[in-house]
C-alpha positions in Angstrom: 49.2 144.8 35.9 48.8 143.6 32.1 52.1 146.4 31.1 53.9 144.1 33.7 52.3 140.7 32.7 53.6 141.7 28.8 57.0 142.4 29.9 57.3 138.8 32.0 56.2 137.1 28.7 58.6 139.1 26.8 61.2 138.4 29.2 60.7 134.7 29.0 59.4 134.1 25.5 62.4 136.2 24.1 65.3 134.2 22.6 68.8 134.5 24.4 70.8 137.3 23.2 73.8 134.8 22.8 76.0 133.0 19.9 77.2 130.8 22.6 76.2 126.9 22.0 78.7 125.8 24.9 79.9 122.4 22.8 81.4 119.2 24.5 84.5 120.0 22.5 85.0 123.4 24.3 85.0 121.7 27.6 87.6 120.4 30.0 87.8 118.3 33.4 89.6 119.3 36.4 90.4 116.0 38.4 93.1 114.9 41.1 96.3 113.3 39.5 96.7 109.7 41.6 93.4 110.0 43.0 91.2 107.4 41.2 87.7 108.3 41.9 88.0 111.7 40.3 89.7 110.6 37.4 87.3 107.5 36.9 84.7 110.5 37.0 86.3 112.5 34.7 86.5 109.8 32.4 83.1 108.9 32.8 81.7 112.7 32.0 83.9 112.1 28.8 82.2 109.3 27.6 78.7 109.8 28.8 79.1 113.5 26.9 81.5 113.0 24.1 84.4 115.3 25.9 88.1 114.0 24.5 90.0 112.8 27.5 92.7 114.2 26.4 90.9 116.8 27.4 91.1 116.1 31.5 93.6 118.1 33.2 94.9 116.4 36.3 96.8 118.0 39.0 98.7 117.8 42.4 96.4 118.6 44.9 94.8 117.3 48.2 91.6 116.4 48.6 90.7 118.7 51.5 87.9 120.9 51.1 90.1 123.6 51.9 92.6 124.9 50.1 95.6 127.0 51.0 95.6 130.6 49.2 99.2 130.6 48.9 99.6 127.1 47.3 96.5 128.0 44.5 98.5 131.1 43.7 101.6 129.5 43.0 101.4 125.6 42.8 97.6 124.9 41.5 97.0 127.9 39.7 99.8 127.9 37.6 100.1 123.8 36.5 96.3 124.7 35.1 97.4 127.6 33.4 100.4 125.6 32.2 98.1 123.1 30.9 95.7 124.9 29.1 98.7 127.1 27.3 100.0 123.8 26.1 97.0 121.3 25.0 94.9 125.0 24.0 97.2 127.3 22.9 94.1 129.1 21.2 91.8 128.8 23.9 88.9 126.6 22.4 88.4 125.5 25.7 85.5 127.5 27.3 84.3 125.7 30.2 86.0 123.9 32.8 84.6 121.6 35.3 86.0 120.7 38.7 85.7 116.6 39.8 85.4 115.1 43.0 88.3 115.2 44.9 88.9 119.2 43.8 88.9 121.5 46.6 85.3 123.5 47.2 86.9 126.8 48.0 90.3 128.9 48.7 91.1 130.2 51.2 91.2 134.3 52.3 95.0 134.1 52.6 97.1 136.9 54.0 96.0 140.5 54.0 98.1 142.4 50.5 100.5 144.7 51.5 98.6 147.7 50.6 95.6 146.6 53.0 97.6 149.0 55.9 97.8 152.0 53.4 94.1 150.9 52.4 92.6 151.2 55.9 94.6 153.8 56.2 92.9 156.1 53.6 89.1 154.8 54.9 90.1 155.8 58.3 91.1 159.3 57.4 88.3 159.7 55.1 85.6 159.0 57.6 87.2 160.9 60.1 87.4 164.5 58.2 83.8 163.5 56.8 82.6 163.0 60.6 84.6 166.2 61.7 82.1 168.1 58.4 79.1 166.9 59.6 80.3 167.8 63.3 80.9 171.2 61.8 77.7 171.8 60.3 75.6 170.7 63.5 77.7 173.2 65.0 76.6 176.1 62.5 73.1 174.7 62.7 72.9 175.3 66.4 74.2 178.7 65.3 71.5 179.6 62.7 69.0 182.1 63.7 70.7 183.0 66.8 72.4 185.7 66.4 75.3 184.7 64.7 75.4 186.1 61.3 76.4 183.5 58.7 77.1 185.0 55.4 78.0 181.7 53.5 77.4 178.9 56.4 79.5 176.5 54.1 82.1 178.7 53.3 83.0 179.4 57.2 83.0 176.1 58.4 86.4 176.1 59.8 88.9 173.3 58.3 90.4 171.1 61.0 93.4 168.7 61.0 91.4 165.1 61.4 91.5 163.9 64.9 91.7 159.8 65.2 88.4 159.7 67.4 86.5 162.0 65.2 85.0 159.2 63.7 83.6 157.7 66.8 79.7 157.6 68.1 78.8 158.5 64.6 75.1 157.2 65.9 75.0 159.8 68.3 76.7 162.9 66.0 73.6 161.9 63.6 71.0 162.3 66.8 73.0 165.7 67.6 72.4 166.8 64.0 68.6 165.9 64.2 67.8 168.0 67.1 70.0 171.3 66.0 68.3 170.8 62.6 64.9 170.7 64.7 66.0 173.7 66.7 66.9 176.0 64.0 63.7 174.9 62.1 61.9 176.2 65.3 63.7 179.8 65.6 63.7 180.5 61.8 59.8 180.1 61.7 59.7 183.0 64.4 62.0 185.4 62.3 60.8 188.4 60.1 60.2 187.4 56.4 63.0 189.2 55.3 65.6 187.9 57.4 63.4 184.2 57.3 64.5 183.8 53.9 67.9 184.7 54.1 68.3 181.9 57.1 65.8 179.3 55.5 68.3 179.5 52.1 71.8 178.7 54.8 69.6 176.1 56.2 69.1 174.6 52.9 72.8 174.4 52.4 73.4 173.2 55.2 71.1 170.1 55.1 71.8 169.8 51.5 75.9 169.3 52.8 74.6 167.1 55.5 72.1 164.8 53.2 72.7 165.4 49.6 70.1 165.7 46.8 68.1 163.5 48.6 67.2 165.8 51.4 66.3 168.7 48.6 64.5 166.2 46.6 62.1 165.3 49.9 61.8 168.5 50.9 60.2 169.8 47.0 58.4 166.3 47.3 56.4 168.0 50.5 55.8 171.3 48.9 54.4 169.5 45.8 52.2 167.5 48.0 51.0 170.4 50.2 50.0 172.7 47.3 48.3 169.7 46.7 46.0 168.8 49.4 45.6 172.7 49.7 43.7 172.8 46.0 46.5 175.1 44.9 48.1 174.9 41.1 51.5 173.6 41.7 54.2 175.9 39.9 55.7 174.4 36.4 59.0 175.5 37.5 58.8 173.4 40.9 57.4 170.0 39.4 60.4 170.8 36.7 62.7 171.2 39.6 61.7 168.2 41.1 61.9 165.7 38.3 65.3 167.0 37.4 66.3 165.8 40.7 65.0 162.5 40.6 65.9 162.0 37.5 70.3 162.8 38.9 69.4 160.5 41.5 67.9 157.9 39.9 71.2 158.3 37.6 73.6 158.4 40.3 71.7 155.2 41.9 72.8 153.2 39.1 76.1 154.7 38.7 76.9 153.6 41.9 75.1 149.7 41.7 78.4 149.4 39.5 80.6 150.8 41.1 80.2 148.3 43.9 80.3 145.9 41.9 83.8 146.4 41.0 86.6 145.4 43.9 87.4 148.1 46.4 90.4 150.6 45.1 91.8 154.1 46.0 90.0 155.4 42.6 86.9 153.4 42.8 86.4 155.0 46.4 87.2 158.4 45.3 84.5 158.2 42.8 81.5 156.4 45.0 82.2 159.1 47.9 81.9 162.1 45.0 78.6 160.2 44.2 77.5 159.9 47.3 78.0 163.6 48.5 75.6 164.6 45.5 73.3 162.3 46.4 73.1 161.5 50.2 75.3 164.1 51.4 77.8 163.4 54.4 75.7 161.1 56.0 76.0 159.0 53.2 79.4 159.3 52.9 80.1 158.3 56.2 78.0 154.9 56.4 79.4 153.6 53.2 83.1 154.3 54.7 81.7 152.3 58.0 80.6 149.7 55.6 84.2 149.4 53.7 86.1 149.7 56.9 84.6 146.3 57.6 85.3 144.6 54.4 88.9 145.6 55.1 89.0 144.1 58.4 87.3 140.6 57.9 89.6 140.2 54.8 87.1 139.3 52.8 89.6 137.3 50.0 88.1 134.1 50.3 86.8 132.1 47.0 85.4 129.3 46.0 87.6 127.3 43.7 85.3 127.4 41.3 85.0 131.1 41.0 88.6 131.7 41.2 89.3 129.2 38.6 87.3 131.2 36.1 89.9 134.1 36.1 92.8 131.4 35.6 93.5 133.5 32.3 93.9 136.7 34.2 97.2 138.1 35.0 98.3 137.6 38.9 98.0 140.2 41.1 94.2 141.1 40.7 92.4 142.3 44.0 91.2 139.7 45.5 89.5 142.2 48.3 86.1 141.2 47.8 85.1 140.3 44.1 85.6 140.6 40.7 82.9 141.6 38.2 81.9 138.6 35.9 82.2 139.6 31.9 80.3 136.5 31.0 77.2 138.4 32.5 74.6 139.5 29.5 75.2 142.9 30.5 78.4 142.9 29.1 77.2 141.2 25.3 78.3 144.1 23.7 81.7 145.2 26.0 85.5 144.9 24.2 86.3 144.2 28.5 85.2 140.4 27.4 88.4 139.9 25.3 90.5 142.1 27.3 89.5 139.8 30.5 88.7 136.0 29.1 86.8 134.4 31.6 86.1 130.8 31.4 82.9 129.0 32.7 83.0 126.6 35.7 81.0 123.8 36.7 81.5 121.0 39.2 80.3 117.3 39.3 80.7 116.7 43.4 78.4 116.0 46.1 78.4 114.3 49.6 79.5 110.8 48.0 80.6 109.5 44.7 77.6 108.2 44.0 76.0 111.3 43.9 78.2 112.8 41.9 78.1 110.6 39.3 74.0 110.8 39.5 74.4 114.5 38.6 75.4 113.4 35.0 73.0 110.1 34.8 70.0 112.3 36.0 70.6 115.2 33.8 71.1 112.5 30.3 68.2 110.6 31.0 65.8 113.8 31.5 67.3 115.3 27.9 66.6 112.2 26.7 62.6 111.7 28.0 61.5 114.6 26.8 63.1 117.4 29.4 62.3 118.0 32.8 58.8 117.6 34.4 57.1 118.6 37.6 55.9 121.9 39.5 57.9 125.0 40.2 57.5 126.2 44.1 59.2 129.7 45.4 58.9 130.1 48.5 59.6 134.1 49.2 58.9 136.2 52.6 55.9 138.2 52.3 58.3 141.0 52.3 57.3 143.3 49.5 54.1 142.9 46.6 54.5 142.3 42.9 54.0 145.9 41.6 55.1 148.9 43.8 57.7 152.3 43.9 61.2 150.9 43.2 63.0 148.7 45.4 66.9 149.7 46.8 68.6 147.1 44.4 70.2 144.4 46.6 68.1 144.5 49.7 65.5 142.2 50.8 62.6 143.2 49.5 64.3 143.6 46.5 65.2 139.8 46.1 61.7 138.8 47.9 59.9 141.2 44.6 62.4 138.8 42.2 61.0 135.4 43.9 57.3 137.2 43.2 58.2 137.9 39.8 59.6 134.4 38.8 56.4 133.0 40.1 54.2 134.7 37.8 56.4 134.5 34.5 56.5 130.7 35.1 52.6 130.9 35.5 52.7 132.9 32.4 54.4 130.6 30.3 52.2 128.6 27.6 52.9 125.7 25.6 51.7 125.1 21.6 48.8 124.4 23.1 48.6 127.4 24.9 48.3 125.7 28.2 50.2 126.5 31.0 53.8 124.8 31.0 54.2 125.4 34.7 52.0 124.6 38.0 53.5 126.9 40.0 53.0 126.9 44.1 53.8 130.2 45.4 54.5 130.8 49.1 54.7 134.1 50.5 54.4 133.5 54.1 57.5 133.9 56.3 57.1 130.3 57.3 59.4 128.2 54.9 57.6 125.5 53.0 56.4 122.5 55.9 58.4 118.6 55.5 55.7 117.1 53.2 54.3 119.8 51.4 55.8 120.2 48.1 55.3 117.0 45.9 56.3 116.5 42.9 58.9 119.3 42.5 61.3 120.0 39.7 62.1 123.8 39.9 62.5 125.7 43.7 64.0 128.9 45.0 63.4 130.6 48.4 64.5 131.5 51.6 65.4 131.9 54.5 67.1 129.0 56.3 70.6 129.5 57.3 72.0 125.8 57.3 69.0 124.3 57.7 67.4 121.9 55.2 63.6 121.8 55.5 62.9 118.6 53.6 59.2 119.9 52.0 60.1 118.4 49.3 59.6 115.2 46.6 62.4 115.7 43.8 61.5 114.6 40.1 64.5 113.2 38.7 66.2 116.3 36.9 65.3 118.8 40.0 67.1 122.2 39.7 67.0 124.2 42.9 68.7 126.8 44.7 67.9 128.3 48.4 69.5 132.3 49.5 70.6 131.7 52.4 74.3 132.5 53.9 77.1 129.7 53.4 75.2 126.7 52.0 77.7 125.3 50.1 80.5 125.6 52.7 81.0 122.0 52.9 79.4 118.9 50.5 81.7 116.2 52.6 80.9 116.7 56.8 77.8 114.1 57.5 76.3 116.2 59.9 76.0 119.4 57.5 72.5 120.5 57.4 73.6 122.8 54.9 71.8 123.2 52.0 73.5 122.4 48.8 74.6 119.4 50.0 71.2 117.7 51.2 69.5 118.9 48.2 71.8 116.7 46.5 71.8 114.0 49.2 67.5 114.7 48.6 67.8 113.8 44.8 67.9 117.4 42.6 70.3 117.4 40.0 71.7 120.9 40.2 72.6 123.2 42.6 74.0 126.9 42.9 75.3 128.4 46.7 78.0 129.8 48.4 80.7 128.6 50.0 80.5 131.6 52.4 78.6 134.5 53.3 78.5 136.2 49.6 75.8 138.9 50.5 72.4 138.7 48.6 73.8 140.9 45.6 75.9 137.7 44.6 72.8 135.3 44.4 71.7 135.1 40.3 68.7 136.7 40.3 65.9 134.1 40.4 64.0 136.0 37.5 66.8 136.2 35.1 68.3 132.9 36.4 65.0 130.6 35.2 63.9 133.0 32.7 67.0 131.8 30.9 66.6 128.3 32.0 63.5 127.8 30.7 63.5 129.2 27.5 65.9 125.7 27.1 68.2 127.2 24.2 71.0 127.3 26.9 72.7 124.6 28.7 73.0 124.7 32.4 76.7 126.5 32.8 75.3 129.4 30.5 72.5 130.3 32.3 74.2 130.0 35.7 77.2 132.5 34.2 75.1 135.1 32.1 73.4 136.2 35.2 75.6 135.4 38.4 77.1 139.3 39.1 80.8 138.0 40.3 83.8 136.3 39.7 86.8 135.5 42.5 83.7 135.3 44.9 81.3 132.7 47.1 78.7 131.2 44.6 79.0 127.6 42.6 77.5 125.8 40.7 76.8 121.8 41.4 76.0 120.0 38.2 76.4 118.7 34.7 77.1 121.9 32.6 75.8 120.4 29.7 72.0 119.8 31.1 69.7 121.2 29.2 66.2 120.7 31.0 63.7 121.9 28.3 65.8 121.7 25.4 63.0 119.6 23.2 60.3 122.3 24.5 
């Protein structure tokens, strides 16, 4: 507990690796040419922060929350582009922020013209892969019977793909189970001799069927055996064993970036490659399920936001999906930063005008008393504990572990006075904080309430807070939205991060890395929100001055 207590004060206590110092100078307004309440806010960001208005870009555009795929790639797009190559021709400019009256997201648009060819190649992919594994539970019914199998691999017999090979992969997996079973049960009876022979084609066979994975189990229950028996385990088999974990803990990681790079004939090749070392077939075959359905639901929507930030790009990226975001601090020391410029995006916006123009008022007047005030409540699920094996990055329990560990750096965190800066109210419960029972609040993450508001809380002037749920920033306009984002603004907090759909939980900013860099108060808002957000062309946005700093003075 005290290693893990030193790395959270570490993590927070540690400057930001950046150079960065976003600077009203490097910023520029989006607003909606002839529509006067977005360029009366624009203006009014300019003075309040000392932005030139020359530097406001407006533009044709409709006011609709919506908009049109084709009409951001070749009307909207382009005047912005055209904008910034004239009035920044050496691209000072490094943030941009989006005014009421600018669409919230893009639409998916039209499926590319390789999307046939693309479903195409996951469809024969997961059928030969399903016609393998159909294969092997035919050789495992096979094993120890009788039928001699000199290399069980090399005689599987290779078969054209059929188009319903692929289907009732659920109950091909069952199939598998019980001839694996079976031929467990007849080898057991055979001589030694011969035993070995058929336990070493079994092994290849499962290995095929599961990967490394299966192996590395398997050694992990012959360790722990010789263990509870009192027996010395062999060198050679504990060696064995962490050489495995250590491929698969290698692989693991390889393939966290692979997804997070946009789907493509070679970034498929490589995953599946990965995946047959390390889960096998079976592996294989549920991550081609999984991509089969991001081809169907043509998952190219955006938020404008995020889209906007590749403006510099060149046209024709995938849009299948998302785009990795070089702005990330994983990236600090990467060349693909200046190959792919990528400009920060914020947006001053919110149910009403009013509100929108609060988000500027709320965040000068808290710089200017002293920073932000008030207690920090995460609410997380009771899904997981602070200290534990290793999570599957992405998953539930992994995100419930990061609400767990943002709760105790913040409780970590002294002043010069070494006293606490934060009360922090932690509730791990899968009940959601009750209406009423968070006073006094100023920082909040949790979950899980899919376009519901529970209004727990009382919002200190300044309040930054962000809920993962699916969606919550679909809309910031229709009155009866009970979504999120838009009645934490209507609520009072000052900034706000969601997605506009359903961006899966590996989108979210981290909570840890999110307010670990948000306290430490050397970087303004923007900055935080982009050097740990994972994506670009994607769901998430960001609601709020860019230029709020909420502990800058502590």
């Amino acid at each position: 507990m005290r290693t893990l207590l030193a790395i959270l004060a570490a993590l927070l206590s540690a400057p930001a690796t950046s150079s960065f110092g976003l600077e009203p100078s490097e910023i520029a307004l989006v607003a909606a040419r002839g529509n006067r309440e977005s360029v009366g806010l624009a203006k009014y960001y300019c003075r309040q922060r000392g932005v030139p208005e020359s530097q406001i870009i407006e533009i044709d555009i409709s006011p609709d929350e919506t908009l049109d795929r084709d009409k951001w790639r070749f009307a909207v797009r382009p005047e912005i582009q055209k904008w910034l190559k004239k009035n920044d021709p050496d691209q000072k400019v490094r943030c941009l922020v989006t005014t009421w009256g600018i669409p919230l997201k893009i639409s998916a648009g039209k499926p590319s013209g390789m999307d046939a060819e693309y479903r195409k190649y996951l469809t024969n992919e997961l059928t030969s892969r399903t016609q393998k594994l159909r294969q092997i539970a035919s050789a495992l019914d096979r094993l120890a019977g009788g039928s001699p199998l000199t290399d069980a691999l090399e005689s599987l017999p290779t078969e054209e793909p059929t188009a319903d090979a692929s289907s009732n992969v659920d109950k091909l997996k069952t199939q598998l189970e019980a001839a694996l079973r079976s031929a467990q049960e007849r080898i057991v009876k055979l001589p030694a001799e011969t035993r070995r022979t058929q336990e070493a084609q079994l092994q290849q066979l499962t290995t095929a069927a599961g990967g490394a994975t299966v192996l590395l189990q398997a050694i992990n229950q012959q360790i722990r055996a010789r263990e509870a028996a009192g027996e010395t385990v062999p060198t050679q088999l504990l060696q064995q064993f962490e050489l495995l974990r250590g491929r698969t803990s290698a692989f693991t990681e390889l393939k966290i970036l692979l997804d997070g790079r946009p789907p493509s004939f070679e970034r498929d090749e490589t995953t599946l490659r990965l995946l047959e070392q390390t889960g096998g077939l079976l592996a294989c075959i549920d991550w081609l399920k999984t991509q089969e359905g991001v081809a169907k639901r043509n998952e190219r929507g955006a938020s404008f936001d995020s889209e906007l930030s590749l403006v510099y790009w060149p046209d024709g990226y995938e849009l299948l999906r998302w785009q990795p975001n070089y702005l990330r601090g994983a990236y600090d020391s990467s060349q693909l930063r200046k190959a792919f410029p990528t400009l920060m995006v914020a947006r001053l916006d919110g149910p009403d005008l009013k509100t929108a123009k609060r988000l500027i008022d709320d965040a000068i007047a808290v710089e200017k008393t002293g920073g932000l005030t008030g207690k920090a409540y995460i609410d997380a699920r009771g899904l997981t504990t602070l200290e534990g094996p290793p999570l599957e990055p992405g998953s539930y329990p992994d995100y419930d572990r990061a609400l767990l560990v943002t709760a105790k750096g913040l409780e970590n965190l002294k002043d010069e006075a070494d006293e606490s800066r934060f009360e922090v109210v932690l509730n791990d419960e899968p009940e959601l904080f009750a209406p009423g029972q968070c006073p006094d609040a100023a920082l909040y993450c949790g979950w899980y309430s899919l376009a519901k508001y529970v209004d727990a809380f009382e919002w200190k002037r300044g309040a930054i807070a962000y809920h993962l749920a699916s969606a919550e920033a679909n809309t910031l306009k229709e009155v009866d939205s009970q979504a999120w984002c838009k009645k934490l603004l209507e609520d009072g907090v000052a900034a706000t991060i969601g997605p506009v759909n359903e961006p899966y939980l590996v989108a979210f900013p981290r909570p840890n890395e999110f307010f670990a860099l948000l306290v430490q108060g050397e970087l303004p808002l923007v900055e935080v929100y982009y050097r740990t957000k994972p994506f670009n062309s994607w769901m998430m946005t960001l609601i709020g001055d860019p230029l709020y700093r909420p502990y800058a003075k502590q």
